[in-house]
PyMOL Python script that loads the backbone (N, CA, C, O; Angstrom):
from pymol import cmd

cmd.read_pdbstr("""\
ATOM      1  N   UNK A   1    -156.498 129.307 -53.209  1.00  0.00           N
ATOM      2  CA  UNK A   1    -156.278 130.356 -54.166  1.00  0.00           C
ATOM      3  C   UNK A   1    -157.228 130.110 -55.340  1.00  0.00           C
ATOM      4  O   UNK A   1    -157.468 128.991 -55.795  1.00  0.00           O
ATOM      5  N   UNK A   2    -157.789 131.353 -55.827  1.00  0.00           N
ATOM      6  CA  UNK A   2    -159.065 130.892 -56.865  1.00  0.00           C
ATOM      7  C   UNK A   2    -158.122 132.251 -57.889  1.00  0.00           C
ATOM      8  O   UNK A   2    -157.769 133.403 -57.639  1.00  0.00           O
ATOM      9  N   UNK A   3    -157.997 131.281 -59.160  1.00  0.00           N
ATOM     10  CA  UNK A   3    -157.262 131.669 -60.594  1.00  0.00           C
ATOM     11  C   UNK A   3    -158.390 132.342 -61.303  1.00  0.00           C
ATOM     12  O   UNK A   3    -159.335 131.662 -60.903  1.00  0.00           O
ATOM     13  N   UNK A   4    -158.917 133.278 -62.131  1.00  0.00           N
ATOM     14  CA  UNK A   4    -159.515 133.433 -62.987  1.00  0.00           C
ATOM     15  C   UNK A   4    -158.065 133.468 -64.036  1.00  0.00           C
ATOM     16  O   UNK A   4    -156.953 133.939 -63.799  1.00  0.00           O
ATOM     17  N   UNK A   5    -158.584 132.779 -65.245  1.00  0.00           N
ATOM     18  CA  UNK A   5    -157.949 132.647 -66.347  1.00  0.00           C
ATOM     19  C   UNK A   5    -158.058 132.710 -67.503  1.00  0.00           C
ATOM     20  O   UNK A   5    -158.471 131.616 -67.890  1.00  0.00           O
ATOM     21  N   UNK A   6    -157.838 133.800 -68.821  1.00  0.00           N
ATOM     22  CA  UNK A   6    -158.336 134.027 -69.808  1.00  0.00           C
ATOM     23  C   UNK A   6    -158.204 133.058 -70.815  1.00  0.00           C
ATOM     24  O   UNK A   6    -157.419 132.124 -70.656  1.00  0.00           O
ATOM     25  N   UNK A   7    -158.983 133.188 -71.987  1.00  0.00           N
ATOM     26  CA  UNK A   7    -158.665 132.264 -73.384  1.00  0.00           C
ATOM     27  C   UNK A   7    -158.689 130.486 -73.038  1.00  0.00           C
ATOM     28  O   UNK A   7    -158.372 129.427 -73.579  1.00  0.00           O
ATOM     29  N   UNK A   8    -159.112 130.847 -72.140  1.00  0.00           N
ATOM     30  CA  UNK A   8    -159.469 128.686 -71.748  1.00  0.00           C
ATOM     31  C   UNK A   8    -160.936 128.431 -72.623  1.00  0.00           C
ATOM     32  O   UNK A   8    -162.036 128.731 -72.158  1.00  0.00           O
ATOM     33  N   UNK A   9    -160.779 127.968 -73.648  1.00  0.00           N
ATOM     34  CA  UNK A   9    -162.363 126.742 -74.338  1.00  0.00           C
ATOM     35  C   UNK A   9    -162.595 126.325 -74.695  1.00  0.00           C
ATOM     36  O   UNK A   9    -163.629 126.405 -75.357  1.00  0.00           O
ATOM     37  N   UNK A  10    -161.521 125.053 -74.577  1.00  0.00           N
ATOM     38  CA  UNK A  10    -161.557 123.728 -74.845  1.00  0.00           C
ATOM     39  C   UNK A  10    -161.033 122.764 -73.379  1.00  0.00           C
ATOM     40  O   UNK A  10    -160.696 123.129 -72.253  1.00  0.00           O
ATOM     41  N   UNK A  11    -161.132 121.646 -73.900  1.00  0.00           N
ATOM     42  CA  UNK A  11    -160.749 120.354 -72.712  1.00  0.00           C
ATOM     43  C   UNK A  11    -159.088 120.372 -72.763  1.00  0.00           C
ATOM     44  O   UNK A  11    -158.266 120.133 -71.879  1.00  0.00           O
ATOM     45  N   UNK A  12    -158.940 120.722 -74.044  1.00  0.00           N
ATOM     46  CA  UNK A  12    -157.218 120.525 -74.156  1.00  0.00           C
ATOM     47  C   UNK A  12    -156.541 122.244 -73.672  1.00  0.00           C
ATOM     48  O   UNK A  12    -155.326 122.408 -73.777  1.00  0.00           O
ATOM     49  N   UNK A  13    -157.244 123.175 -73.268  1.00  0.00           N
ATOM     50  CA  UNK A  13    -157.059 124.588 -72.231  1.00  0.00           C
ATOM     51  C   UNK A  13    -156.944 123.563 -71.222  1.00  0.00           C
ATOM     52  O   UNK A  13    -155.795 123.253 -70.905  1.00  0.00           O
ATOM     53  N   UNK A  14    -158.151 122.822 -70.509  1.00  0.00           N
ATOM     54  CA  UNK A  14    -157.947 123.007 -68.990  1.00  0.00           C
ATOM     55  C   UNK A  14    -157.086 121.987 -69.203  1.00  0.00           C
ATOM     56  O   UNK A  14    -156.634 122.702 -68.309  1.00  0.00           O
ATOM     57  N   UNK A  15    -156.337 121.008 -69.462  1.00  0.00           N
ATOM     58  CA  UNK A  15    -155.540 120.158 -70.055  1.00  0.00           C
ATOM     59  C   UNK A  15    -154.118 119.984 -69.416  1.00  0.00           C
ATOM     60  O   UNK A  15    -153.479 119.175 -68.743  1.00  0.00           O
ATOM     61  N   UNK A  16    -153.908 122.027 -70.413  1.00  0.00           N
ATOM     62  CA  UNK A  16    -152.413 122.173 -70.330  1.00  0.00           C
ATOM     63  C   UNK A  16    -152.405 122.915 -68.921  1.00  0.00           C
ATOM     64  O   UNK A  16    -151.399 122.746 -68.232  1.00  0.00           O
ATOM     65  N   UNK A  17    -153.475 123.757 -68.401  1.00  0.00           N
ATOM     66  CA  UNK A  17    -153.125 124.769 -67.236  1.00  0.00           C
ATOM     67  C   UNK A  17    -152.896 123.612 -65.871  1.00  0.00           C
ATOM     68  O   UNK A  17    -152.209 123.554 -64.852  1.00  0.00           O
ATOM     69  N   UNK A  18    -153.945 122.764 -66.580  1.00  0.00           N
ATOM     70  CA  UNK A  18    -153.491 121.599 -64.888  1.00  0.00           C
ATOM     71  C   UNK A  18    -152.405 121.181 -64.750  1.00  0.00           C
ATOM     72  O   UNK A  18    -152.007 120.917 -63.615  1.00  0.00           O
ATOM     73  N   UNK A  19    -151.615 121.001 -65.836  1.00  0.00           N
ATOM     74  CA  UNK A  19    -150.621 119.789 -65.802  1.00  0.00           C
ATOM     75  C   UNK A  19    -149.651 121.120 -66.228  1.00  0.00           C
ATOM     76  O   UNK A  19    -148.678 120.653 -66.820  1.00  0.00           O
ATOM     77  N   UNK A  20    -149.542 122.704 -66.147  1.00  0.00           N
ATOM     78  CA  UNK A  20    -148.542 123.220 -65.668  1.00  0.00           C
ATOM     79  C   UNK A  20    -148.614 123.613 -64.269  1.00  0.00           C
ATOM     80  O   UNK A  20    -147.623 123.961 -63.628  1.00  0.00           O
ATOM     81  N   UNK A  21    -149.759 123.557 -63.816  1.00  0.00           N
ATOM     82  CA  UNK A  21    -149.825 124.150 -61.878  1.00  0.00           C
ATOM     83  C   UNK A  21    -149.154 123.012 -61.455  1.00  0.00           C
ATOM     84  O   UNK A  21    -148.247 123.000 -60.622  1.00  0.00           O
ATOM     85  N   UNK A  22    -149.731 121.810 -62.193  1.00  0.00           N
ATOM     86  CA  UNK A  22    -148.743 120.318 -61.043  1.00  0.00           C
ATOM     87  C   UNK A  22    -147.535 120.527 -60.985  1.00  0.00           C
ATOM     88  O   UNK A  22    -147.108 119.875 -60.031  1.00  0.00           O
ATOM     89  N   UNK A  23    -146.622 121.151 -61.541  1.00  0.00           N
ATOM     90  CA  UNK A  23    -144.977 121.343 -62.069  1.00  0.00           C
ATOM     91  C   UNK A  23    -144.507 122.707 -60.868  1.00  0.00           C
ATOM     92  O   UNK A  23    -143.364 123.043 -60.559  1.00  0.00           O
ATOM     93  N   UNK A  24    -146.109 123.411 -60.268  1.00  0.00           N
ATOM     94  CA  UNK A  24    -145.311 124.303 -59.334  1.00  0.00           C
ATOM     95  C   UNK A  24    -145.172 123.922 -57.587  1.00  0.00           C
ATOM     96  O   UNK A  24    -146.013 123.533 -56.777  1.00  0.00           O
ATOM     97  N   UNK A  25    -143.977 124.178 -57.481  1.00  0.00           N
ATOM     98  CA  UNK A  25    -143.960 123.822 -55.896  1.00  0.00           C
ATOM     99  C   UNK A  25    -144.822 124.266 -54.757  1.00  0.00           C
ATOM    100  O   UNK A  25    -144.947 125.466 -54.512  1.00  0.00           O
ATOM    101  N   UNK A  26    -145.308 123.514 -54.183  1.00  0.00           N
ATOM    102  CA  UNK A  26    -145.645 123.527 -53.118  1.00  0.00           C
ATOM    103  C   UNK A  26    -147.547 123.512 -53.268  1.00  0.00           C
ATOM    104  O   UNK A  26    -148.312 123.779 -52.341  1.00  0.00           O
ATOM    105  N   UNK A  27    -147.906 123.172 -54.515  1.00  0.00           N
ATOM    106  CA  UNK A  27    -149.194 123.037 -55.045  1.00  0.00           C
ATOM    107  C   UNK A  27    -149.514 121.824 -54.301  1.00  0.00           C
ATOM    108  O   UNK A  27    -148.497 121.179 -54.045  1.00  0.00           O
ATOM    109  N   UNK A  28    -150.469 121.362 -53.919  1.00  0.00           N
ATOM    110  CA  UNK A  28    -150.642 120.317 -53.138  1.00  0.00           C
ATOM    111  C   UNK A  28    -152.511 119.261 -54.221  1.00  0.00           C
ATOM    112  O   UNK A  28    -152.859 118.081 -54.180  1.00  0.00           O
ATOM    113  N   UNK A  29    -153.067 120.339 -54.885  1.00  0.00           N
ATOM    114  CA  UNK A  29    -154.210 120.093 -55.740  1.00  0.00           C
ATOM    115  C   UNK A  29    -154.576 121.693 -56.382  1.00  0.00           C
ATOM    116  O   UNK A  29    -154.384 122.839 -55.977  1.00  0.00           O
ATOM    117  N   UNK A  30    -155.262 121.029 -57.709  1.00  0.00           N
ATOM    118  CA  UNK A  30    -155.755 121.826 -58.517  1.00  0.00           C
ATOM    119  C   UNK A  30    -157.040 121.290 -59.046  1.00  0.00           C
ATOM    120  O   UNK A  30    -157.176 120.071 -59.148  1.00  0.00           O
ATOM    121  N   UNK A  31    -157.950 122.071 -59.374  1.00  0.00           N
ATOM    122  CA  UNK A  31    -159.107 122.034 -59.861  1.00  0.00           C
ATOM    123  C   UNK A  31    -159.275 122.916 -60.950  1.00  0.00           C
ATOM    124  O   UNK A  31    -159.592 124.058 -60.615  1.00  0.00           O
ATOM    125  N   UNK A  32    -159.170 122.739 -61.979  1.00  0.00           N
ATOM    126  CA  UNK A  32    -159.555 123.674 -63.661  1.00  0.00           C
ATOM    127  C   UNK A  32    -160.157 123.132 -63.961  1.00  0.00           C
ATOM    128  O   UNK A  32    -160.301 121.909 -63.978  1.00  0.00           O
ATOM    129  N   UNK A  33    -161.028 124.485 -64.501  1.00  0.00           N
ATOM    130  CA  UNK A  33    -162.141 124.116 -65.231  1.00  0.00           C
ATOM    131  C   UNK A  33    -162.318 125.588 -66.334  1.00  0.00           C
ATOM    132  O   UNK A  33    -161.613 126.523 -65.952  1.00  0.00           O
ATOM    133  N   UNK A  34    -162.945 125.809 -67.294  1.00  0.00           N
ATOM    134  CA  UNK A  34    -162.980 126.752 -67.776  1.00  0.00           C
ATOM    135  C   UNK A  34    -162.780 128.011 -67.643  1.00  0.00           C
ATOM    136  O   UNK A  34    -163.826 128.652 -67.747  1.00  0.00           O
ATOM    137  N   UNK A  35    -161.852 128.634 -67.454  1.00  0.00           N
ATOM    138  CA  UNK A  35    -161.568 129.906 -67.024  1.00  0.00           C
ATOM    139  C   UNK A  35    -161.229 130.317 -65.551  1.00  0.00           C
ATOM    140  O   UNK A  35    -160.871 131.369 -65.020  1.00  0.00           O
ATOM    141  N   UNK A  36    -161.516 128.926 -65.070  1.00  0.00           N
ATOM    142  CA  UNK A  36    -160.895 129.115 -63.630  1.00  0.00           C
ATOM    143  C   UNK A  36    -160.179 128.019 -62.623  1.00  0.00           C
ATOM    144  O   UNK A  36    -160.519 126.853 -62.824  1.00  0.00           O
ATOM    145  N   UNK A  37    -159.513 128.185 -61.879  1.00  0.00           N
ATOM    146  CA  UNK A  37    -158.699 127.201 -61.214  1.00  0.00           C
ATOM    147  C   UNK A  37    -158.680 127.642 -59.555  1.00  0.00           C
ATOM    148  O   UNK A  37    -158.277 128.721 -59.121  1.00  0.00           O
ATOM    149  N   UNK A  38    -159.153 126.659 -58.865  1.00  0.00           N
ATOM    150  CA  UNK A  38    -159.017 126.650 -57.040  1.00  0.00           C
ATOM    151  C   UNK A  38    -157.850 125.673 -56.958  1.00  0.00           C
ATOM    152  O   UNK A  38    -157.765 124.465 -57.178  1.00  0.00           O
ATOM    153  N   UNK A  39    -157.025 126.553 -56.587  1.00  0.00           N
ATOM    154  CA  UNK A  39    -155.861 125.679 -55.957  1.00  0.00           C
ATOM    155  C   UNK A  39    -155.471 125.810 -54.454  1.00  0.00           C
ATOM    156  O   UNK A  39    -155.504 126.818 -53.750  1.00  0.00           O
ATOM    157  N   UNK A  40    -154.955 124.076 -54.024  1.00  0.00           N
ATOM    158  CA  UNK A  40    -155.054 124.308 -52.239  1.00  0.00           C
ATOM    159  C   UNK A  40    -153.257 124.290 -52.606  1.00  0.00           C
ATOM    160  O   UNK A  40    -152.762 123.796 -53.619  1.00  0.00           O
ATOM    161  N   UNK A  41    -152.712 124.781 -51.791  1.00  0.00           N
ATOM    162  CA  UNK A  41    -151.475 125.100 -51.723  1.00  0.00           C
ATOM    163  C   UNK A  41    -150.509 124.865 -50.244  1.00  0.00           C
ATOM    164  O   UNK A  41    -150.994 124.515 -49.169  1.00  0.00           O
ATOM    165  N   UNK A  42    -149.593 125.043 -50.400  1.00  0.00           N
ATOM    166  CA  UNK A  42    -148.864 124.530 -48.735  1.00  0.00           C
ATOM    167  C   UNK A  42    -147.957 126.033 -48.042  1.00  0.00           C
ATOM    168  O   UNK A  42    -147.199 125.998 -47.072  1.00  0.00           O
ATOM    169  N   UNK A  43    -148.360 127.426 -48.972  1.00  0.00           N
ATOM    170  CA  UNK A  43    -147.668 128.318 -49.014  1.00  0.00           C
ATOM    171  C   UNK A  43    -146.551 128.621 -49.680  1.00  0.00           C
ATOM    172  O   UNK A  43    -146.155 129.780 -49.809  1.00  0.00           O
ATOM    173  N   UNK A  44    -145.778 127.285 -50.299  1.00  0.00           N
ATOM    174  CA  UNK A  44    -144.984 127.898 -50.714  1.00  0.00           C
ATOM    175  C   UNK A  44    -145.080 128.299 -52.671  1.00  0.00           C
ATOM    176  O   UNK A  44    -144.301 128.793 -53.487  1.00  0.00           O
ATOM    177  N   UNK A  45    -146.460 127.760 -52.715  1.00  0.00           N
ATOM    178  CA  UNK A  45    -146.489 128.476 -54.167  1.00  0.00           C
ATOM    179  C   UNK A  45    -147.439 129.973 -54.075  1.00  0.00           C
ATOM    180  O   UNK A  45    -148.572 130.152 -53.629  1.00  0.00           O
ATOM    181  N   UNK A  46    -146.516 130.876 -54.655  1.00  0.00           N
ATOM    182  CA  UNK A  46    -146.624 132.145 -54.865  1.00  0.00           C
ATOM    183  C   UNK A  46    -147.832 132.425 -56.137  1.00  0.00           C
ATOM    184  O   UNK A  46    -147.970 131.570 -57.011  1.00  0.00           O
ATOM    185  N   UNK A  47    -148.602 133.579 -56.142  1.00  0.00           N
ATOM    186  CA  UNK A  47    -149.258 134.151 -57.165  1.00  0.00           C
ATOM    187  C   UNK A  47    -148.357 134.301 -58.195  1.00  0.00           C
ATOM    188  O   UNK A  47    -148.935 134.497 -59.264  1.00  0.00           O
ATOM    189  N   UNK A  48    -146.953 134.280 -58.285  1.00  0.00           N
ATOM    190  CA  UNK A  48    -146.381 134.867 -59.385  1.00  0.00           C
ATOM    191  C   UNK A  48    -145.281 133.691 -60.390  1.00  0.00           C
ATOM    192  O   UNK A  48    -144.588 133.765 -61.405  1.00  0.00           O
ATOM    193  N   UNK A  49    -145.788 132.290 -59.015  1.00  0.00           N
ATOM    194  CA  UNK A  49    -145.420 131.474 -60.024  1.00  0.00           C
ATOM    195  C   UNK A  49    -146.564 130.495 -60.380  1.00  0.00           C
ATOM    196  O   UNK A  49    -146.542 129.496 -61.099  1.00  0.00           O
ATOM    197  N   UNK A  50    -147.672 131.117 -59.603  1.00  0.00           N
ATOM    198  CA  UNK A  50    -148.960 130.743 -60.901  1.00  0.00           C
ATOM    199  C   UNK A  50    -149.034 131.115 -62.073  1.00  0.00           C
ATOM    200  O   UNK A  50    -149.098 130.502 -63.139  1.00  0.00           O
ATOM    201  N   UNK A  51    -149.016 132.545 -61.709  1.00  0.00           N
ATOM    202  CA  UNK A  51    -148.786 133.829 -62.780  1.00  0.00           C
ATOM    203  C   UNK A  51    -148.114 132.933 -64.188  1.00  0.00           C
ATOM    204  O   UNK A  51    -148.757 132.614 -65.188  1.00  0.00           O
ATOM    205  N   UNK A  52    -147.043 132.727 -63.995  1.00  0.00           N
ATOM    206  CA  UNK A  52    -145.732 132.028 -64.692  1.00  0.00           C
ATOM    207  C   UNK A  52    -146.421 130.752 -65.323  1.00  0.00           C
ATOM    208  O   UNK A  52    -146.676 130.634 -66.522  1.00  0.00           O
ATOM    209  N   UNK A  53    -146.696 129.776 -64.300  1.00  0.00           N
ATOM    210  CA  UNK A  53    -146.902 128.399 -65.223  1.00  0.00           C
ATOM    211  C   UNK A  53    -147.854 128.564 -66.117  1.00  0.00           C
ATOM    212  O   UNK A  53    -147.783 127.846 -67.114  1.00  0.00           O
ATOM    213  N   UNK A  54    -149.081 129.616 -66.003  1.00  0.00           N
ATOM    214  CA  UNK A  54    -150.350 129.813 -66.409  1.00  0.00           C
ATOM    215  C   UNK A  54    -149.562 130.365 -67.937  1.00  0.00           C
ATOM    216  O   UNK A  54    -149.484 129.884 -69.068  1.00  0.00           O
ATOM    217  N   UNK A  55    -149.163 131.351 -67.421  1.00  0.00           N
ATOM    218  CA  UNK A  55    -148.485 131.994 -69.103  1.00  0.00           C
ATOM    219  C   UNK A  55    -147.678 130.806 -70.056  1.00  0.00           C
ATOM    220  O   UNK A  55    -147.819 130.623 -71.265  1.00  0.00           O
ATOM    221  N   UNK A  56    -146.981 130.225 -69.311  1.00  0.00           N
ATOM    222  CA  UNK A  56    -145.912 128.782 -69.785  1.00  0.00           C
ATOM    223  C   UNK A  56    -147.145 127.718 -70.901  1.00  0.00           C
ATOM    224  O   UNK A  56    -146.928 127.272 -72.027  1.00  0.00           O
ATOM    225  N   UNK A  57    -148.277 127.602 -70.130  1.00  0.00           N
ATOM    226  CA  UNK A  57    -149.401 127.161 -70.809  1.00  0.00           C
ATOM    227  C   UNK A  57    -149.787 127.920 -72.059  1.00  0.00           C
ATOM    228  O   UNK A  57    -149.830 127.401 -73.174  1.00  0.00           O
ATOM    229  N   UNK A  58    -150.045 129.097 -71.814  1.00  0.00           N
ATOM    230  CA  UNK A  58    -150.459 130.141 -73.258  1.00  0.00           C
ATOM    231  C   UNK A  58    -151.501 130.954 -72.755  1.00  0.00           C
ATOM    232  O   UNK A  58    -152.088 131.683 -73.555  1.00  0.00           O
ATOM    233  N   UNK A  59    -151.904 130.950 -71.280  1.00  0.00           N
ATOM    234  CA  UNK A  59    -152.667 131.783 -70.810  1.00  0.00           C
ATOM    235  C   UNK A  59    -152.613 132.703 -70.110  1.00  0.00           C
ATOM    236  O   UNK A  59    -151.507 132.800 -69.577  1.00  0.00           O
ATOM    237  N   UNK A  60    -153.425 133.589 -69.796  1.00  0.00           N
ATOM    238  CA  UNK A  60    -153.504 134.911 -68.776  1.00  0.00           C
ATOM    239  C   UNK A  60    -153.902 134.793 -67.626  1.00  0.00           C
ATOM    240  O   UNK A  60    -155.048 135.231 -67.731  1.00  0.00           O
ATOM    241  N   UNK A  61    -153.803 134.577 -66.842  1.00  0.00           N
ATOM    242  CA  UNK A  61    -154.140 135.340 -65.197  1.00  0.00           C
ATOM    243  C   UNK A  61    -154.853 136.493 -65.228  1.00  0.00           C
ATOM    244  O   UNK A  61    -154.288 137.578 -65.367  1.00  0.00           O
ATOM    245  N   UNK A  62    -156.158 136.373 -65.103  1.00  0.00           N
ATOM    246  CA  UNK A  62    -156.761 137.773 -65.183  1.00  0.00           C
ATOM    247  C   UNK A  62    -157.513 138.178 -63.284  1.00  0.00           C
ATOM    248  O   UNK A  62    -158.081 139.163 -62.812  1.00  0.00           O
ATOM    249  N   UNK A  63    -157.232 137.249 -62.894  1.00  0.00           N
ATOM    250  CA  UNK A  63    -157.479 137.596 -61.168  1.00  0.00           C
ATOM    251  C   UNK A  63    -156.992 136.284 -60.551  1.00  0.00           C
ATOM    252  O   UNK A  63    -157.039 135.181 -61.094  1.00  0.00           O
ATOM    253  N   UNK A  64    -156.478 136.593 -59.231  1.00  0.00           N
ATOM    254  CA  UNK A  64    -156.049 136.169 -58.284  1.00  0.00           C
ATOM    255  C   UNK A  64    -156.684 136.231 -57.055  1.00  0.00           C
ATOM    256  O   UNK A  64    -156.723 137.442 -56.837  1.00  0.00           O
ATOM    257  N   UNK A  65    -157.293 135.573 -55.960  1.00  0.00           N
ATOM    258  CA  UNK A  65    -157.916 135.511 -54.870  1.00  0.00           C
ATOM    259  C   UNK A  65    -157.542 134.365 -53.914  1.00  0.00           C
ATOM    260  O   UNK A  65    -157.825 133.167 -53.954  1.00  0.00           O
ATOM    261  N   UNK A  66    -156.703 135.210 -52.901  1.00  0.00           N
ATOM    262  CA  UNK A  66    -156.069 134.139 -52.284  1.00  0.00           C
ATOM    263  C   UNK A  66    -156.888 133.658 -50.927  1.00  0.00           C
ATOM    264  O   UNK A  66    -156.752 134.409 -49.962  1.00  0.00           O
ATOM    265  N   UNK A  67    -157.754 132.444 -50.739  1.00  0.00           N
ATOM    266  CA  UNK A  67    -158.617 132.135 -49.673  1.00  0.00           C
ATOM    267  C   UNK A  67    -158.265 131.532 -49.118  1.00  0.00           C
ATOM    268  O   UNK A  67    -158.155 130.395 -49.577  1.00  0.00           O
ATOM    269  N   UNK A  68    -157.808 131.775 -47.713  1.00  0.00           N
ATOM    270  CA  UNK A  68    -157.126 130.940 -46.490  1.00  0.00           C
ATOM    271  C   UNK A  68    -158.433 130.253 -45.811  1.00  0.00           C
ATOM    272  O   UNK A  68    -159.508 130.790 -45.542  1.00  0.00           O
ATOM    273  N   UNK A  69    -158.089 129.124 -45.644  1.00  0.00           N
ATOM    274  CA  UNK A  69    -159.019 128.605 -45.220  1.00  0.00           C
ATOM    275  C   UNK A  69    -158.761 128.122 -43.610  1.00  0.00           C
ATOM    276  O   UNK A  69    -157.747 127.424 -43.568  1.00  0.00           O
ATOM    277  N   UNK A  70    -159.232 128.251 -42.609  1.00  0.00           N
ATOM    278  CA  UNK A  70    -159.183 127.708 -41.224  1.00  0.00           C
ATOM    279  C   UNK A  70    -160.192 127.043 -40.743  1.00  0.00           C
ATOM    280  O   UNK A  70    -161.371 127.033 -41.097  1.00  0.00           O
ATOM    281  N   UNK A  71    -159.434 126.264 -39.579  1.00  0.00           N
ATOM    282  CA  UNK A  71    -160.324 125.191 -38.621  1.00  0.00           C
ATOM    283  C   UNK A  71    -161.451 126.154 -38.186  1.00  0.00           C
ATOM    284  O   UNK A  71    -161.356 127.373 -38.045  1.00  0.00           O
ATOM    285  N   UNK A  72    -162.706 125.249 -37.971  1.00  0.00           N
ATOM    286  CA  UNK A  72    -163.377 126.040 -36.538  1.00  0.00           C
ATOM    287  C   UNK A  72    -162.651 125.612 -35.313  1.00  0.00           C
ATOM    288  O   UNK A  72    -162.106 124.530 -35.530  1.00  0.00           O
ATOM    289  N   UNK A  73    -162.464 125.992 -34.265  1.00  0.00           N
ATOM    290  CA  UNK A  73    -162.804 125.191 -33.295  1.00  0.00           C
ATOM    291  C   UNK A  73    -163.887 125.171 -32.276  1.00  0.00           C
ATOM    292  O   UNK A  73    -164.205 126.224 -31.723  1.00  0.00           O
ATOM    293  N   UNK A  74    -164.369 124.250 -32.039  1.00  0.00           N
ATOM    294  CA  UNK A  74    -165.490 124.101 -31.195  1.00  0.00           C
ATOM    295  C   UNK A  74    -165.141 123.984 -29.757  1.00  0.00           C
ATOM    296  O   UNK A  74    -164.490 123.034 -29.321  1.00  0.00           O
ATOM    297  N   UNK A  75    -165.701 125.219 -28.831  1.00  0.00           N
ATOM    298  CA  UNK A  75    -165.511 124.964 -27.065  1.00  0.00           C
ATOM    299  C   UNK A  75    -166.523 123.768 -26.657  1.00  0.00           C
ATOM    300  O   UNK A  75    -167.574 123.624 -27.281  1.00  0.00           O
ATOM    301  N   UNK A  76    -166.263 123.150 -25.881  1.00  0.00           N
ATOM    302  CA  UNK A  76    -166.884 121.714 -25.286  1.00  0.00           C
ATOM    303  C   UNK A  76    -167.961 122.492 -24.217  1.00  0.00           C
ATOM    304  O   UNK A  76    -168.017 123.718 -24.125  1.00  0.00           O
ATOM    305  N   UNK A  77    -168.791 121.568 -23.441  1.00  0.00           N
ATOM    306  CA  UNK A  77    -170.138 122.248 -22.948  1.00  0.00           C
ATOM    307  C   UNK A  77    -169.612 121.650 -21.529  1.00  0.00           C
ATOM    308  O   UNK A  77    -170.273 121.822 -20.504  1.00  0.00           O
TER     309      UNK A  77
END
""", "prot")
cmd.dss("prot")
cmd.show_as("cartoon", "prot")
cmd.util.cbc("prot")
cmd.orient("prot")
């Protein structure tokens, strides 16, 4: 899931948004950085309790992009 996130610009923004995504279930890692956050997830955290911790922080959610990521698999020769 890739966060765009408003009003982050300082170290103490990406600070608080990390250390409220860690508090949501089923978050498994987060990556913030200025205005934006890739988070890998296990499904059971929702856009709307990103939505939530992000605001809990003092920020906005200004896009959401949820990227599933899958195996290849490779056929043998």
């Amino acid at each position: 899931m890739r966060v765009e996130i408003g009003g982050m610009r300082t170290v103490h923004c990406v600070r608080a948004v990390f250390t409220a995504l860690t508090g949501v279930p089923g978050i498994d890692r987060a990556e913030v950085d200025r205005n934006v956050a890739v988070i890998d997830h296990d499904g059971r955290a929702t856009e709307a309790s990103v939505r939530e911790a992000v605001a809990l922080a003092g920020y906005e959610v200004l896009r959401v992009n949820e990227e599933r990521r899958g195996l290849t698999v490779l056929e043998g020769e």
